[in-house]
Structure formats: C-alpha cells, structure tokens
N, C-alpha and C positions, 0 to 999 in steps of 0.2 A: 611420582610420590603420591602420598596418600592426599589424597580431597581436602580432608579432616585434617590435617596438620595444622598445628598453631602456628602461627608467626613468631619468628626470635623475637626477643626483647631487642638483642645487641647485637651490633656487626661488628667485625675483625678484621686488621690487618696488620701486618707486620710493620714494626718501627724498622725503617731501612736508611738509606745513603752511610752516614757514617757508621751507625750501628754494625752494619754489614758488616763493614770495614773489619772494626774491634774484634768481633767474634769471631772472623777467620783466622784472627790470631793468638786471641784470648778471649778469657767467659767471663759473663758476668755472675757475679758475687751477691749484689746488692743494690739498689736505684732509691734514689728519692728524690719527689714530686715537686714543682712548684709552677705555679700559673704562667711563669714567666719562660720555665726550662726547664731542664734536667735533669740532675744529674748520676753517674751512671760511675760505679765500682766494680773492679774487678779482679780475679785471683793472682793478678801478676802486680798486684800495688797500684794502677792506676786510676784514675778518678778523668772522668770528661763531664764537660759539660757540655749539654745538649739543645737544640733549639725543639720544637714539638713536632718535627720532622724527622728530625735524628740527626742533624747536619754536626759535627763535633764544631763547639766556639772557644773550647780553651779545652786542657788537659795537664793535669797533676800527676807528680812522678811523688806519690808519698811513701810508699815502701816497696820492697824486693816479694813481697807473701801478699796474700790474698785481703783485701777492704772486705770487714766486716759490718760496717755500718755507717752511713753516710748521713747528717742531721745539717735541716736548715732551718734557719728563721723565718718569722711569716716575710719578714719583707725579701727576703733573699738575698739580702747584703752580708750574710755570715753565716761559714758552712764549720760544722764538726765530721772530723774521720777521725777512724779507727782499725786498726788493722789487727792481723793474727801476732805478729811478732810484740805486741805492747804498746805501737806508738800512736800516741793520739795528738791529734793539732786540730787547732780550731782558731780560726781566721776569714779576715775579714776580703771578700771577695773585690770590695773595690778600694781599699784601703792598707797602709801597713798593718793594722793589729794583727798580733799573731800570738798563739799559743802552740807549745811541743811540750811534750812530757814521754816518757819512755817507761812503760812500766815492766815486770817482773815476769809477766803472765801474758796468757794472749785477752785484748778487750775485746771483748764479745758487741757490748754498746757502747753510744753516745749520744746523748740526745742534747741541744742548747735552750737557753732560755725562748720559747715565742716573742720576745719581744727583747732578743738580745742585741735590740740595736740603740737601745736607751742605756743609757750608762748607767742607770740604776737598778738596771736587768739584768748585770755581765756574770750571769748564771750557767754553768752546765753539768751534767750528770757523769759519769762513765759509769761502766758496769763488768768486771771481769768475776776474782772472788770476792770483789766486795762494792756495795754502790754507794759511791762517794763522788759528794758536792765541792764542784770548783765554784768558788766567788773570789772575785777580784776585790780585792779592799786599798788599804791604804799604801799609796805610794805604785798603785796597779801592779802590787803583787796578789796572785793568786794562793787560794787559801783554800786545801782540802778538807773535808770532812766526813764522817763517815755515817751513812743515810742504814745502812744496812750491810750484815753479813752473818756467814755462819749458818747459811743452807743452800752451799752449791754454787755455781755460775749462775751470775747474772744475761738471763735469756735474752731479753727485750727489754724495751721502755718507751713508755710515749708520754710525752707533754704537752698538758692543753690547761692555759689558762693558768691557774695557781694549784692544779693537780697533776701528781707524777705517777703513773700507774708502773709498775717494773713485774715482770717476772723471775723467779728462778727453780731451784729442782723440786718446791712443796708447794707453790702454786704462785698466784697473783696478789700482790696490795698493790695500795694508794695511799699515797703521802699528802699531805695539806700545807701545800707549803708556808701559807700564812702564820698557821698554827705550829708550823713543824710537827705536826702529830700524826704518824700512822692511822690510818681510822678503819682499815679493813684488810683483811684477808680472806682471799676466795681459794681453797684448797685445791689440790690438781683430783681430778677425777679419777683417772687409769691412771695409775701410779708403774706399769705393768711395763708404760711405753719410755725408752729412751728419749729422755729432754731434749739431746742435740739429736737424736735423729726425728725427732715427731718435734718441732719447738711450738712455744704457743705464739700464737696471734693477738695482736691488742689491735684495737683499734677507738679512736674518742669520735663518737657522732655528735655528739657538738660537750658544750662546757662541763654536763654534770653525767653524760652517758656513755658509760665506757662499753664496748663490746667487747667479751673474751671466746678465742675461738683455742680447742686444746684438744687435741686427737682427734677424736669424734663427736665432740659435747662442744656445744656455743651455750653461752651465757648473756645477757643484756644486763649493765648493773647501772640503775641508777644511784646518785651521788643527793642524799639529803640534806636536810637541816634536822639537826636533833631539837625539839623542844624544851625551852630551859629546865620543866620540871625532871626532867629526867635526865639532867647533865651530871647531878653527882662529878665524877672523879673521870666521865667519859667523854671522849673527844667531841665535840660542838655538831659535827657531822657523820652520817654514817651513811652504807651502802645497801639499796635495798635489790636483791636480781629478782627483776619484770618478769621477763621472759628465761626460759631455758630450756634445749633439745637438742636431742643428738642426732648426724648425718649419717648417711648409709655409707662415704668414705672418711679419709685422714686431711683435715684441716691444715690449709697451707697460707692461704691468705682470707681476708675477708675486707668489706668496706659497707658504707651503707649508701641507701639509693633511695631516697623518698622514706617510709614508711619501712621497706625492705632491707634485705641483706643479699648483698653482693658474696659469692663462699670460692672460694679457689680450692678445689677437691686433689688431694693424688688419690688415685685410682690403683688397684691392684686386680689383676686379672689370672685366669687360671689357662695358660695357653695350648691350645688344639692340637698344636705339633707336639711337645714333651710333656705334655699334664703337668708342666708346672707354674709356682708362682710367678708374675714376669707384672712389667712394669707396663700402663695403660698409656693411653693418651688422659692427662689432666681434664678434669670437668671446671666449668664453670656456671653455678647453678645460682638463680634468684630466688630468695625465698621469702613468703610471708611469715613474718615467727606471729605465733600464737602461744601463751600463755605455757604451753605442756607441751607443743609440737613445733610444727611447722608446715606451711602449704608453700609445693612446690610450682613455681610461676613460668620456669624456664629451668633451661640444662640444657647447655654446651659442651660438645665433646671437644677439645682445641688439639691440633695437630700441630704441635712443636717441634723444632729439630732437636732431637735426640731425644726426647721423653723417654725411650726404652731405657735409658742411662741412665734417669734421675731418679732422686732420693724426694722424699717430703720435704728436708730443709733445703733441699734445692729449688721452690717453687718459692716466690711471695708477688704479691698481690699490692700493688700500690694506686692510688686516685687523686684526681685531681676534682677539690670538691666544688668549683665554681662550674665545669663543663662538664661534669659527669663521663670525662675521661678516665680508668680504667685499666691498668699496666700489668702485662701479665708478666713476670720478670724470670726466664729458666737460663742456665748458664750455656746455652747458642742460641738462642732467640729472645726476644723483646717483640709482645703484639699486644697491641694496643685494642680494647673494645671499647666503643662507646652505643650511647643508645640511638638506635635507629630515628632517621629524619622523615620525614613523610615521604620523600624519595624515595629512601629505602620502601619503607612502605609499600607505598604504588608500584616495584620493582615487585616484589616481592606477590602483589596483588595479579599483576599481569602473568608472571612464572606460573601460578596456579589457573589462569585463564580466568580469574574472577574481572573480568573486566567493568563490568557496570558498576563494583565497588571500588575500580582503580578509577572508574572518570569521576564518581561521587566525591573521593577521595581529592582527587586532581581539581573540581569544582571547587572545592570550601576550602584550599588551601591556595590558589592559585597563584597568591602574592607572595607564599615563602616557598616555594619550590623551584627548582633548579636547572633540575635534570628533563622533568618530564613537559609537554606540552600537551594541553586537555586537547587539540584536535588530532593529535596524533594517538592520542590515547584510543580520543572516538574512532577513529578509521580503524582503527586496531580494532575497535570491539565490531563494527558494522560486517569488517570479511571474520572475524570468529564465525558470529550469527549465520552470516554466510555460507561458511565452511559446513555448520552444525545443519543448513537445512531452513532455517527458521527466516523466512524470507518477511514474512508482516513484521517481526518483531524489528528484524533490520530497518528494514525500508521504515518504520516507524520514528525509530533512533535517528534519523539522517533528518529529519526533521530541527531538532534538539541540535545536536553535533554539525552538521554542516550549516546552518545560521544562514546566511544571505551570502555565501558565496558561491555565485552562480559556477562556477566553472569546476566545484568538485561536484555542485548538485548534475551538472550536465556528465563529467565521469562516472557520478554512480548510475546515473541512468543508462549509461550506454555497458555498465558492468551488470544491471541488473536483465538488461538486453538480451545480452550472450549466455544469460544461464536460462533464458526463457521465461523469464519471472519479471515481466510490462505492468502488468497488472498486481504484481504486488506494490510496486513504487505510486501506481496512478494517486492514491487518495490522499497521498503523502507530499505530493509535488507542489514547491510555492504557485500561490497564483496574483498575489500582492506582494510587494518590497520583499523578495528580488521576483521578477519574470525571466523565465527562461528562454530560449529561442523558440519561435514557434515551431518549428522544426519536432522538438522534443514533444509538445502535445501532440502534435501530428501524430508521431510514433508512436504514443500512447494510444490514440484516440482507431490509426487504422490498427493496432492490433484486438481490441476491445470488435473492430467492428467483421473482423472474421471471425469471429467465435463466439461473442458476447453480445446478443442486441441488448440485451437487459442494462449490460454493466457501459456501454454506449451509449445511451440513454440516458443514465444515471449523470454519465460526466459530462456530457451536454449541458443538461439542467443546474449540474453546480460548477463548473465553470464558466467563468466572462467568456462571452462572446470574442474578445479582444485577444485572447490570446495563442489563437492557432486563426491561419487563413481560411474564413467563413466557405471560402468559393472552393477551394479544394475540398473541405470535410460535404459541401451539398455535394459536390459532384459524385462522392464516394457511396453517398446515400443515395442518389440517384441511380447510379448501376447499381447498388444490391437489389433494390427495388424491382430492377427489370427482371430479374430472378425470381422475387418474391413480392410482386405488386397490392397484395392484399396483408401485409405483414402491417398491423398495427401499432406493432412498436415502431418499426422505423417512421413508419409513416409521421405516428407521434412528434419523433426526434425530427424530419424534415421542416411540422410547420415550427417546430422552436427556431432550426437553423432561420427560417426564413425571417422570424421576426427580430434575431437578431440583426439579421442581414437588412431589416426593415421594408421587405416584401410583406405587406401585410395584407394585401390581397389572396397571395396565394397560402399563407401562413393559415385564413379565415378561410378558405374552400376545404384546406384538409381536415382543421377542424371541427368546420361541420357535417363533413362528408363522415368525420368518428364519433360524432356527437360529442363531443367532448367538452369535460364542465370549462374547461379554461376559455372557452371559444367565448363568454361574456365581456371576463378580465379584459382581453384581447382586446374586444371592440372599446370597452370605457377608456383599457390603459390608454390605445392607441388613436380613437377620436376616429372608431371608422364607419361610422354611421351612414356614411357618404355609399359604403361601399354594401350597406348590408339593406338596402331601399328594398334590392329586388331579390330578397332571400329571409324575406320574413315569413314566408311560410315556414321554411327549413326549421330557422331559429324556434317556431311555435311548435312545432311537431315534437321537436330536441326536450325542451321545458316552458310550458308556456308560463308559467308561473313567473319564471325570471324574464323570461322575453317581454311579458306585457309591463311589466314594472321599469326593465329598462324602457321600452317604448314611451311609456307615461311620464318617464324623469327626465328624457329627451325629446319631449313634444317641438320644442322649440325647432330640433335639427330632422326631425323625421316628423310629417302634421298626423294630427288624426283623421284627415281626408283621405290620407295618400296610405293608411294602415285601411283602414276599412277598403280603400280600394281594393289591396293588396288581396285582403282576405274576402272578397265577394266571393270566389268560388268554395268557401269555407266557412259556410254560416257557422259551422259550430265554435270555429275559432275567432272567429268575428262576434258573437256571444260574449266568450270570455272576455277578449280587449273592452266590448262596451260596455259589460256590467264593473269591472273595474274601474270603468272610468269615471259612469254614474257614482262608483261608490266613493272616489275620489272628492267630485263634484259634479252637483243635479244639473248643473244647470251646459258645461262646456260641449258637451255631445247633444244638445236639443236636437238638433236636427236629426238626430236616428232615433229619439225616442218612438216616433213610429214604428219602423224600424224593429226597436229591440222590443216591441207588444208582440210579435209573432214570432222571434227568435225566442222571448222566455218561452211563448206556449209551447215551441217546439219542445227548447232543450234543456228547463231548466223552471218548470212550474211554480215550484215552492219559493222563488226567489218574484214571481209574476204579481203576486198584490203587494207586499211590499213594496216595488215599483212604482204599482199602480197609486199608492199611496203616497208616496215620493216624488213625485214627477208633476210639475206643472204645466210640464209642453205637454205631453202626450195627447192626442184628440181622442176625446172618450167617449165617441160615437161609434171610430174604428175597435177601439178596445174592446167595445159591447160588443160591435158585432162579430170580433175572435169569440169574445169570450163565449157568445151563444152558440156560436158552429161547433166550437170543443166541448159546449156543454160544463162549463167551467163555472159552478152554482155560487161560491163563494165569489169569487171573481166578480160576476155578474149583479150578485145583489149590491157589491159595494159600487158600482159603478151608476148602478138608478137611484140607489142613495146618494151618490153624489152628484147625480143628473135632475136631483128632487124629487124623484118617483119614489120615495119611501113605501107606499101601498104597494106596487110593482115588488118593490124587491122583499116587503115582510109576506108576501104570499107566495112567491119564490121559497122563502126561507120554510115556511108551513108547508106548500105542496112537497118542494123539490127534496128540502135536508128533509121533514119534520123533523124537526129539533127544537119544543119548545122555550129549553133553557137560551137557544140562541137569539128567536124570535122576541123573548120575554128583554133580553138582552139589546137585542136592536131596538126595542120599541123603547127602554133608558136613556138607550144614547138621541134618541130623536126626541124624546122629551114632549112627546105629540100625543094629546088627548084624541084623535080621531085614530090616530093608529094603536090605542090601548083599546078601543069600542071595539075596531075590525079585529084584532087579535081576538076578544071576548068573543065576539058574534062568530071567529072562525071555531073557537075552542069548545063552544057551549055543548056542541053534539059529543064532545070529543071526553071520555072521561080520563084517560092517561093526562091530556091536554089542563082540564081544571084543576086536576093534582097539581101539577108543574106549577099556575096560576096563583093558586090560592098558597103556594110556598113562597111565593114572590114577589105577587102583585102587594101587598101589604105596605110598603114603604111608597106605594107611589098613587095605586086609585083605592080608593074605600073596596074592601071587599063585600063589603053588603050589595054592591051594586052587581057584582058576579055570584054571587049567592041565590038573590033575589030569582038570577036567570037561570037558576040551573033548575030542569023540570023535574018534577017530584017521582021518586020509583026509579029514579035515574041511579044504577049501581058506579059508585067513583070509588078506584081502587086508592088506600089510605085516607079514607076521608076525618075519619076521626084525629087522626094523626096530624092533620091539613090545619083541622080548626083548633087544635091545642096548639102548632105554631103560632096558630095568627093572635090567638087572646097571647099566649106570650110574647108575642111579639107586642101586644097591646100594653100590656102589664110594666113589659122594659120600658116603654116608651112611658108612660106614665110616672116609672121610679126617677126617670131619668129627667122628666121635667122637675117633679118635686124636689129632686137632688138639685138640680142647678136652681131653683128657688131658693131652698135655703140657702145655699151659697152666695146668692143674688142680698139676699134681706140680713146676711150675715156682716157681706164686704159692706152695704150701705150702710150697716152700724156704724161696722169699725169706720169708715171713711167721714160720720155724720158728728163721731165723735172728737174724730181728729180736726175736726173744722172748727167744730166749737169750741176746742182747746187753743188753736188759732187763731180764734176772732177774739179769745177773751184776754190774748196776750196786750200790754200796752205798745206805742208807738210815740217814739221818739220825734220830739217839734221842735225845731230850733232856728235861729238865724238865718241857715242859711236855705230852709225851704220856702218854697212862694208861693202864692195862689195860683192855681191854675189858670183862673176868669182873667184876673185882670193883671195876672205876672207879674202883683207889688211882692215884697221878704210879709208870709204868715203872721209873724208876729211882729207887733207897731213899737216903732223906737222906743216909746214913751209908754213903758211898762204900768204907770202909776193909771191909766189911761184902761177903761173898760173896752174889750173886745170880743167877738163872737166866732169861733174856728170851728168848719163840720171837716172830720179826718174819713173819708171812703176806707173799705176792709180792702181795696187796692193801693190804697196807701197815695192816692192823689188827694188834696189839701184848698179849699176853697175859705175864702172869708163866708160867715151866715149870712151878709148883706149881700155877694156876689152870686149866689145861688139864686134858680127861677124859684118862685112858690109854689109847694105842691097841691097839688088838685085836692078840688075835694072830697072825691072817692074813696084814697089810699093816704093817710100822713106819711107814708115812708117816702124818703129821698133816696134819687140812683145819681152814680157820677157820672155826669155828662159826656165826658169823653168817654168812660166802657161801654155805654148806652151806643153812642154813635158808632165805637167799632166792635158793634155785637161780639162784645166780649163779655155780654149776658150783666143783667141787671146790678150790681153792686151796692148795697143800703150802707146807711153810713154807721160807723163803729163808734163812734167819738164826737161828744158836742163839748168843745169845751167854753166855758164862759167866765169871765171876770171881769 
C-alpha cells in the first residue's frame, strides 16, 4: 500500500459467540447500548440480552413479528419494547413491575424515562400515529396522553435529561418536559426521500445538543435559554443549529466522538457487471463539522454480511459513550468499532515498516501497552536497517535498543559478521557496563587490521586496554610488521599496545625512533626517566625546547652533571640546556659559566653580554681574552670596564666603534672626570666628534671648557646648530630653577602661614597635666594662690620657677626635652600668670 496512507482512526471486529448464534437463525432489527450490556432485537420478536462479548445472558419471547425499538434507562434496571404488531411492554429487568399495552397500529418507538428507576420518573413515550405519554399516577395506574400527532408515523425519539426530541414524516421537534412546551421544529430537508425507507437519525451529545442526521443533510441543534425580555407569549427555551452540511451518501446512523461525528453511510454504487444501481459495502466516516461543511478525518469501507441486501433503514449506528465503543447494527452482522489503542498503533506503524516511529511510539507508552514489547520492536527495526542496506545507522541503533545485554550485543556482532560489515558495529560496541567477551574485540580489532591500519589505530587509542588480550593483538602487529617494517601507523599502534601492556621501554624506542610528540607524556605519565639517561640526545634532536624544560623540571631525577655529560659531543645542544638553565637560575650551573663564555661566542652571540652582565662566576680574564680573539668590541669594552680599565675600554669605543654617541654615553655611566678630558683631548682634532660633544656634554662638563679647545679656522659641521642647543639648554635650566623657586618661596608661604595660624591657637591646662621638671599637677590646688606656667608650641608644660634661666644673649626659652631630642628648638607660646 501506499507510504502516504493515514492511519484509521478505528478498528473492527465482529460481535460473535452468541450473536452468531442469533443470526444464523434470525436478523437483527434493532440493538441498544448500555455500559453494562446489551441488548439485541430481532424480526422474529425476540429480545437478548448480551454481555460486551456477545455471550446471550437472558432472552425475551415478546412477540411473533419483528422489535422495533428497544429503550433502557441510564441505570439499566428497566427496558421498553416495541414491536410491528402494536405491543409495547416495559418492565423492570430485575424486578416484577411490568407494563403491556397492545395497540391498533404497528409502534415504530419507545423510548423510557432516563431516570425511570425513581418513582417519580415512571415516564415513557411511544410513537406509532401518534406520540403519546405514559405516566403512572395514582393507585400505579398508567395514564396516556397525547404529546403529538397529525403528521405521519412517528420515526424516532431520544430522551436526555428533561428534553424529548421525536421525529416524523415533516421533520424533527423537541418537547421540554418541565414546561411541557414544544419549543422547536426543524423541518425535513429532501422531502423527495421516503421516511421509512431513508428514516432520520437523532442522536443527544450531551444535555442541550441534539444532533440530526436525515438523508444527506446533518444538523447540530443546540438547546438555549430565551431571555426574559423576549419571552412574550414564547416558550422559555429555544433551538439554535451550530453547525449544518450535507454527506456525499444516505445517513443511517450517527454518534459523537470528542469534538467529531461518528456518520454510518449506505452507500449506493453503479455496478461493472450490469451498469446498474446495486447496493455498496456501508461507510463509516469521522468527521470534523464546520460551520457550512465538514472535514473529513477518516472513512471506512465495513464489509458486512449481506450488505448487497440492505436498505438504509436496515443499518443503525449505536455507542457506548463512557468507552467510545461503536455498534454497527445490519440484519446478519453486528461489528463493533472502537478507537484504536496505542497497540493498534505500533501494529499499524510496523505494517508500514515505520519502525523508528513504532519504538518512539513503544518508548513513551510503555506502561499501557500490551501486545508490543520495545526490544522486539528494536530487533525488528536493526534487521529492517539491515535488510535496507544501511549498516551505520543499524549498528548505531543497537546501541539504544540492545542496552547492557551482552548476549544480543554478542548475536548482533556475529550477524553483523556474516554480512561483512565488522567495521560498521566497531564504534558502536560497549566498552563499560556491559563488556563483551574479549573474543568479540579481537574480531573486531583482527579485521580492521587486514585492511585498515588507519581505522586499527583509531580503536587502539579509544579503547581500554583491558578489553581484548594485549599479547595476541602485539603479536598481530608484530607479523604485519615483518611485512611492512617501516609502516608508521602500526608502528605508532605497537608503542600504545606496549604501554598499555606497560613495556615502557620498548613503547619509548619506537616513539622516538617516530619522533613522536606523545614520546614526553610517555616519560612524565610513566616516571621513566630512569630509562631515557642515555637518549637525551635523541629526545634534543626530536624538540629541544620540550626536552630541556622537561630536563630542568626533573633535575632532581636526571643531574645537570650527567646532561652536559650527555651532551659534550654537542656543544650546540649543550648551549641550549645551559643557557636555559642560567635563565632559570644564575647561579646553579656556575661551574660551566666558563664554559658557556665560548659556547655563546660560538653559537649564540647576541645572548654573550647579557651573560656577561649576569653572571658573577664567569672569570673575566678568560672572557676578555675570547672576546679579543673574536674581536668582540662591545663585549670587550664592557669587560675593562668592569676590570676598571675605563680609559682601555673608551678608546676601544673611539678607535674600534667610533661612535661618539656611545663613548659620550659610557663616559655618563662612569661618571669620571679624567675620562670626560681623554674623550675631549681624543675629539678635539675630530670635528663630527665636537658636534656629538657639544649636543651632550652640556648636562655634565661646562662646555666652555671644550670650546676654549677647539682651534680657530677649525671647520665643525652644525656648529651653529651646537651652540643654539647648548644656550637652550642653558636657558631651560635657568627657567627651571626660577620655576622651582617660586614654588619653593610659594609652599614656604603657605606652610609659614599655616604655623602661625597654629601657634596662635589656645591650649587647654587643666588638672590633670604636670610639669615636666618636677612631675608635680601644672596647676596648684589652692587656686586663690599666685602661680607662674610657660606652655612650649609642643605642648610640654613646665612651672616658671622649674625652668633654667635664660642667657643673656637671647630672652627666648626652648623646652628642654625637644632641645635634647633635636627635635629642633621650640620657644614658648604661653606665659601664664596670676
């Protein structure tokens, strides 16, 4: 079938055991529903009651001709029949009450009170040519009345709640039985179609929504409340129709289903063999109504026995509305549809081969499903995948679907085997909770390694070591080897095997034999410094950058005696290690700063006075005499500068660089007036030389003194240029004293005025301060009592009698203690007397 096909709403199956039974002998007429059971009419007068199986639990012999209509109450303790010959009975299923009445006519209906089991209910309708109400009154005699007549047989009727909808040959009302008032007629549409042969369909979706189904045309009518202002003279309630549209066939039954409509179609057909009209197989179609239409959700063709036989009023449509069971009712069959369970579903899912929406399916219902089980689902979808080709996506899936149990993961491996497809399962296969036999990686692992160094490699590196035998998988790599001895990949994969096998000797020869970056990891993971003493060249040649740094970080385990050993036949690399080291620390390699003075000359010059400037071992005697064999100028003057030959090394700098700016520059740093003369007395002939001089000398010797020297007629390229520096230079220096002058004579204002704002504040004398001199309380008990107090601007307090007398130089007095701890003279602020 097609891809694209929707899924049924509803599945099907025939009501059988006793049903069968019936039908082989007799048809059925009419059925109606109840949660509990049954019950089932038919053209030969009998009436069964049925279980939801179909098993017959009782059976009624009510007349010799055909039940027209069978009515129960909600509770199901009291049924009404009616048959073609006039007799109606209505009685109570577990109980004597009983009613018979025989009428004139055949009764079409009967419908009983909903709640005919209260004795204040004991209501029910009939309907032949006229619809008239039985109530039981006084003395439990029953009292007819007449509800309607006077246009045709009464069709149908349904009762819900305190509303009675009835049809007959000019269409549908609804009675209120509270009010007893008619409140609606909904006229028949196709007036064209015979009543009993096309009858209408009622059906109540719940208290106030009645549905009409009538040839081709469905109606939805809801049930109002009128507004008082508008009640006048008319009934309290009225009917408004929602919805309304017509079907493509003839309306036999209907029910509702959520939102939807449930429609029981007959079907007429134009047949192939005799071009003519002939009878279909019944539809049963879902539909959404809409306002003007309808959307169709589903349609079912149903394959009944005898359809070719049946009429329109031969179909009805009956439901049970708590399980949205479904009754399809033809006079040799009874099939019951109900709506699909997630079973069905996944049933349905799997027939189209949608399998990944039947496990997803199977997943998020797992706890109400019945039939299906999600691993069965999954192995179902892995050999689809299978079947289709698509070997990653399977082997993928088995991941998900087989979970931790080893023993299907071990069948699908040996199924993915046999089709040649090892390598599609490898990336897939657990290697934690569950582990398989080692066995299985094996398999995986020797077929990867006839074909795949790449994809061999790969599974090495991300799988544990632990889970295939180490010693078989080397030995494997060890014959391809002998084949292919220079192969890098395997080679690669041998030093892994080996370190997991924790050879890590031979794990560390292959990888330096490939240079290979992991070869450092290796030695820090594994502590094998032990083993790499005497392959520290190798490691240098590989990267010396990481070699010396591990070297340095491991001094402890490998010396720096036994590194330089190492590397004697390698000054170059023996460089590297030592200048690292120095840069590390000046001082732990002393003993080759010798040493590294003729390795930097060699190989590494620009790094040889910074050294020389860094280093306090180095003897810098030997330095001098590299540096003079190489002719190393710079080198050289810094080293008699540092040996105290200043003069040596500034006429170096004159002869060797000339470079007065440098010379002018060294003779700063030495700070030496004989060496500002010899620079003079070298520069004096020199006239580039006195330029230089006279742009520089200025901050440090009088330039008059090089002016004085320079001989007259003597051509000095920028000299004018020279001497407008120097007076500006002069000029700055002058602005810049005068500037800090003011500044000087400004703060000593402000600071001269701030003091004397301070000295002319008062100073609090009380109790409890005392003389300094003689440590008695400042002020004498006996206040009435003349006394004499000098207060210091430092706020120490003497009596006038305990002070020395001052000289007779200066009247001013200092306090003795600031005086003694030159804390600078202090005159007193305060004499007080009384």
């Amino acid at each position: 079938e097609d891809e694209s096909e929707e899924e049924p709403k509803l599945k099907y199956e025939r009501l059988s055991n006793g049903v069968t039974e019936i039908l082989q002998k007799d048809a059925a007429s009419c059925m109606t529903v109840h949660e509990k059971f049954l019950a089932l009419g038919t053209h030969y007068g009998k009436v069964y009651l049925l279980d939801v199986q179909g098993n017959i639990t009782q059976k009624f012999d009510v007349s010799p001709v055909k039940i027209n209509q069978i009515s129960l109450d909600e509770s199901g303790e009291h049924m009404g029949v009616c048959s073609e010959d006039g007799k109606v009975q209505v009685f109570g299923l577990y109980s004597a009450e009983e009613f018979h009445e025989t009428f004139d006519c055949p009764i079409k209906i009967v419908a009983v009170h909903p709640h005919f089991v209260r004795s204040h209910f004991k209501q029910f309708v009939t309907g032949g040519k006229k619809l008239l109400l039985y109530e039981r009154g006084w003395m439990n005699r029953w009292k007819p009345s007449v509800l309607h007549e006077g246009e045709g047989n009464i069709r149908n009727v349904k009762w819900r709640g305190h509303l009675i909808a009835w049809a007959n040959n000019m269409g549908v009302k609804i009675l209120d039985m509270i009010s007893k008032q008619r409140i609606t007629n909904v006229p028949r549409d196709d007036i064209s179609l015979r009543p009993d042969m096309y009858p209408c369909s009622l059906c109540w979706k719940d208290n106030l929504t009645l549905i009409i189904g009538w040839g081709n045309s469905v109606k939805i009518c809801s049930v109002k409340e009128r507004h008082a202002s508008e009640m006048r003279d008319l009934p309290n309630r009225y009917v408004e129709i929602v919805f309304q549209f017509d079907t493509e066939f003839y309306i036999s039954g209907l029910a509702p289903i959520c939102d939807q409509l449930v429609i029981l179609s007959y079907v007429k057909e134009i047949s192939n063999k005799t071009e003519m009209e002939c009878c279909a197989r019944p539809r049963l179609d879902i539909v959404q109504p809409l306002p003007e239409s309808c959307e169709e959700v589903s349609s079912d063709a149903l394959t009944v026995r005898g359809f070719q036989e049946n009429e329109c009023r031969d179909y009805h449509l009956e439901y049970s509305e708590g399980e949205s069971l479904f009754y399809i009712i033809s006079p040799r069959d009874v099939v019951v549809a109900k709506e699909r369970d997630q079973d069905d579903h996944i049933d349905w899912l799997l027939e189209k081969k949608k399998y990944e929406e039947a496990l997803m399916a199977a997943e998020i219902s797992q706890k109400t499903i019945k039939k299906h089980k999600i691993l069965d689902i999954g192995l179902a979808y892995i050999n689809h995948l299978v079947e289709k080709g698509e070997y990653d996506l399977a082997a993928r899936k088995c991941q998900k679907i087989l979970g931790k149990n080893t023993e299907l993961w071990e069948f699908e491996v040996y199924k993915f085997k046999e089709i040649g497809q090892l390598k599609a399962i490898s990336r897939y296969l657990p290697r934690r909770d569950p582990v398989l036999k080692p066995l299985i990686y094996e398999m995986v692992l020797h077929e990867f390694l006839e074909s795949d160094y790449e994809g061999f490699a790969t599974l090495i590196k991300e799988w544990p070591g632990d889970l295939y035998n180490n010693t078989i998988i080397v030995q494997a790599v060890v014959d391809h080897l002998k084949k292919d001895p220079q192969n890098r990949t395997l080679l690669r994969t041998l030093a892994e095997l080996y370190t997991y096998d924790q050879r890590y000797g031979r794990a560390l020869e292959i990888y330096l034999t490939l240079r290979h970056k992991d070869v450092f990891q290796l030695i820090h993971k594994h502590n094998l410094f032990s083993s790499i003493r005497d392959k520290i060249v190798l490691l240098m040649d590989f990267d010396s950058e990481k070699a010396v740094d591990m070297l340095l970080d491991n001094e402890d385990k490998i010396s720096i005696d036994r590194v330089v050993e190492e590397l004697e036949n390698r000054p170059e690399l023996q460089h590297v290690y030592l200048h690292k080291l120095f840069k590390r620390d000046h001082h732990k390699g002393q003993r080759y700063h010798e040493k590294q003075i003729g390795l930097y000359a060699e190989y590494d010059r620009p790094n040889l006075l910074p050294f020389l400037r860094d280093s306090t071992h180095c003897p810098l005697e030997k330095a001098l005499e590299i540096c003079q064999q190489r002719n190393f100028v710079e080198e050289t003057v810094y080293l008699l500068s540092r040996m105290g030959n200043s003069r040596s090394a500034l006429k170096m700098i004159m002869e060797e660089l000339q470079d007065v700016d440098k010379a002018i520059e060294f003779a700063k740093e030495q700070d030496d007036g004989e060496l500002w003369e010899d620079l003079i007395l070298y520069s004096i002939d020199k006239p580039p030389f006195i330029t230089g001089l006279l742009n520089n000398i200025g901050t440090h010797v009088d330039p008059i003194l090089l002016i004085h020297r320079i001989k007259e007629g003597m051509e000095i390229p920028n000299l004018r240029d020279s001497l407008v520096k120097i007076l500006q230079d002069y000029n700055l220096q002058i602005l810049l004293r005068e500037g800090c002058k003011k500044i000087l004579v400004a703060d000593s204002l402000s600071l001269l005025k701030k003091m004397h704002r301070t000295q002319m504040k008062g100073v609090l004398v009380d109790e409890e301060n005392i003389c300094e001199s003689c440590l008695s309380p400042i002020l004498p008990s006996d206040a009435s009592k003349a006394f004499n107090v000098v207060v210091f601007h430092c706020r120490h307090m003497f009596h006038k009698e305990c002070l020395p007398v001052p000289n007779t130089v200066s009247s001013v007095q200092f306090c003795n203690i600031c005086s003694a701890k030159h804390r600078g003279p202090g005159s007193a602020i305060l004499e007080m007397k009384k």
